[in-house]
C-alpha positions, -999 to +999 in steps of 0.1 A: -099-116+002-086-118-036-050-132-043-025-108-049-004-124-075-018-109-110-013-107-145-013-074-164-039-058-157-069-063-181-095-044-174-106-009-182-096+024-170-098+034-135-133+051-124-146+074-099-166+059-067-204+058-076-223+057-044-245+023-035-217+008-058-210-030-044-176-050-049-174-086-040-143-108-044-140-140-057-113-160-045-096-172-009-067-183+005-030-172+005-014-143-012+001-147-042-002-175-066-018-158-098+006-160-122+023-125-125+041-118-092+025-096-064+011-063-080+032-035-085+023-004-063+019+020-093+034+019-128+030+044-160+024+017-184+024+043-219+050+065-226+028+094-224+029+093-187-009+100-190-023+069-174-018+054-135-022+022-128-024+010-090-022-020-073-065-019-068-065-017-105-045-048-109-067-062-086-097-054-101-105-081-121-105-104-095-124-081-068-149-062-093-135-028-075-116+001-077-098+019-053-128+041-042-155+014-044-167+005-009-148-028-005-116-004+002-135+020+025-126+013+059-158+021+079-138+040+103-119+061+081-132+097+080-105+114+056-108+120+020-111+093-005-097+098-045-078+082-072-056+098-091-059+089-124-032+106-143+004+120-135-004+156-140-030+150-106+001+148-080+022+115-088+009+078-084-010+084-052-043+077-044-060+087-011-080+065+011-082+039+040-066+010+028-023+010+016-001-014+001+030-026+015+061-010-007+086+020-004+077+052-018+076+088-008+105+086+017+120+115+039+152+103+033+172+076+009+199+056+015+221+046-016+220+007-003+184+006+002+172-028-004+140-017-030+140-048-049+129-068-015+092-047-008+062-060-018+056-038-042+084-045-067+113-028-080+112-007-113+089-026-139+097-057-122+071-073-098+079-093-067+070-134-072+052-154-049+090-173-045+107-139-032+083-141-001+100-160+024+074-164+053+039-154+041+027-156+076+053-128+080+053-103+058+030-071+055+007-069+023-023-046+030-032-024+062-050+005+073-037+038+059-009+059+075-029+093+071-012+126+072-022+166+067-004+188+044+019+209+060+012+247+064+007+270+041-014+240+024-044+229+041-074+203+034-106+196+052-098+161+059-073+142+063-065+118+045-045+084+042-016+074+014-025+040-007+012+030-002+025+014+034+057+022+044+080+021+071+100+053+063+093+088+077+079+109+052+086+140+037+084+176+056+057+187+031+030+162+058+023+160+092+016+125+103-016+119+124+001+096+151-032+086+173-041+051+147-071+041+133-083+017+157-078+012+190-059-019+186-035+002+158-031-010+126-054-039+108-026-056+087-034-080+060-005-104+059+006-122+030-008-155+042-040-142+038-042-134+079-050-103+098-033-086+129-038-053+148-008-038+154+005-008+175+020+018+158+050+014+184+053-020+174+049-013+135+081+009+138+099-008+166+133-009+155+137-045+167+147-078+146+118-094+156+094-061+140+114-049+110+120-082+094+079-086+084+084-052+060+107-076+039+108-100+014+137-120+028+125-119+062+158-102+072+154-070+098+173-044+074+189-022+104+203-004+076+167+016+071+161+023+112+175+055+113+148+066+085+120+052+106+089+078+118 
């Protein structure tokens, strides 16, 4: 599994999955200590607003993948699988089986939401390794939460958000609530470990469950009420 911990990202533009394409990654080990700070789930880095770059494409250089190369296909996953490239395509999104831990596309906000203490970073500003309290802790990548479009809108598949979040989500999706696996979730934690966990577990609104969505550590009771 690459570190997270990058530096801007180097490489070229994002491109579309080419089937029989092969990714392998280079490095092991905890999460986090390229210089750079964790990557940043999405940013607009030209003030054109024509260009997305996502937290695969920092990662690129060290994995030799993009969002839609095989190494971030879940074999399980059967929904839809694309990248959007450029704002005009629907916001910073991409679609697939494999999210990021970070805040975004929330039902509902509260004015003292702590946004400067998710993985993802706050702004332009990316969370370093030192903001992580307890690696072993603390959610970095996991299987998709995947959703439909609400009616009148309809797709053939399904299909999963690249961003992992522990906030309902906005009345323009319905959530598919059955998991991915039997087990639940596959989380990659920051430590470099992996868990399954239940969906009623990933949501439970319990000190012991909502504290390993944070930076600090620290439970955030504050956000429960905007849980699924």
């Amino acid at each position: 599994m690459p570190r997270f911990c990058c530096p801007p990202y180097p490489g070229p533009k994002p491109r579309p999955y080419r089937r029989g394409a092969k990714a392998t990654s280079g490095n092991s080990g905890s999460l986090g200590n390229v210089p750079g700070g964790f990557p940043q789930v999405s940013i607009l880095p030209d003030t054109g607003f024509n260009e997305l770059l996502k937290w695969s494409d920092y990662l690129q250089p060290y994995t030799a993948a993009f969002y839609t190369n095989e190494l971030y296909r879940c074999p399980a996953y059967q929904g839809l699988t694309v990248q959007h490239t450029t704002a005009s395509e629907g916001g910073p999104g991409c679609w697939g089986s494999y999210a990021y831990s970070t805040a975004t596309e929330l039902g509902a906000v509260l004015p003292t939401f702590p946004w400067d203490q998710r993985l993802g970073g706050f702004g332009l500003v990316p969370t370093p390794e030192s903001a992580v309290r307890k690696p072993c802790d603390m959610y970095a990548l996991a299987d998709a939460r995947q959703v439909r479009s609400a009616p009148p809108y309809t797709e053939s598949l399904p299909f999963g958000f690249s961003w992992f979040s522990n906030e309902r989500l906005t009345p323009y999706f319905i959530e598919l609530t059955s998991g991915p696996h039997p087990g639940g979730f596959n989380i990659l934690l920051c430590d470099a470990h992996v868990e399954p966990v239940k969906r009623t577990s990933l949501f439970d609104k319990s000190d012991t469950w909502s504290r390993r969505w944070w930076c600090d550590n620290q439970p955030h009771p504050e956000v429960w009420p905007n849980y699924p």
